[in-house]
C-alpha positions, 0 to 999 in steps of 0.5 A, a space after each residue: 602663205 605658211 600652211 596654217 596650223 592649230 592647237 586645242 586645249 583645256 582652258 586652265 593654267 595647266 594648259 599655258 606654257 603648252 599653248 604659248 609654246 605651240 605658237 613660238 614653235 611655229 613662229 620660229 619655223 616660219 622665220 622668226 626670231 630672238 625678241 619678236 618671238 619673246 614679244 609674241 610669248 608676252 602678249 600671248 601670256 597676257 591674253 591667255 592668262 586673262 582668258 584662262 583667269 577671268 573667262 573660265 576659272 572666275 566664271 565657273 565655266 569649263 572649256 578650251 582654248 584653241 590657237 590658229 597660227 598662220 603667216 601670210 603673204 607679206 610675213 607678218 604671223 597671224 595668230 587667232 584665238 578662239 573660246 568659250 568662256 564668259 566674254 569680256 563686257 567692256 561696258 560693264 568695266 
């Protein structure tokens, strides 16, 4: 297993692309390539920007954003994001 490796920024649209690039760099040194890592920088887009958009800014919270990049044992990338903004109710929706 990969040494796991983390990051921790504000949750704000100024953070995105250094948070996105945080995991594809990581990505990358651990093997992967070409569309797997765009296919990872497009899922992460969405989740963040959700975050970022609807748990903080929309919310009036302030707070971070942190990122856990690991690979395990069979090669698959484990990525976990962790806030402190709002959370989502999908009842509500």
């Amino acid at each position: 297993m990969a040494t796991p490796s983390s990051v921790t920024l504000p949750g704000e649209m100024d953070s995105l692309h250094a948070l996105i690039g945080f995991v594809t760099s990581y990505a990358g040194e651990q093997g992967f390539v070409g569309k797997k890592i765009s296919a990872v920088e497009l899922a992460l887009e969405e989740v963040l920007v959700n975050i970022i958009k609807h748990a903080y800014k929309e919310s009036g919270i302030e707070g971070t954003i942190e990122i856990r990049c690991r690979k395990d044992d069979a090669g698959s990338l484990i990525i976990e994001i962790m806030d402190s903004g709002l959370p989502f109710d999908i009842f509500s929706v």
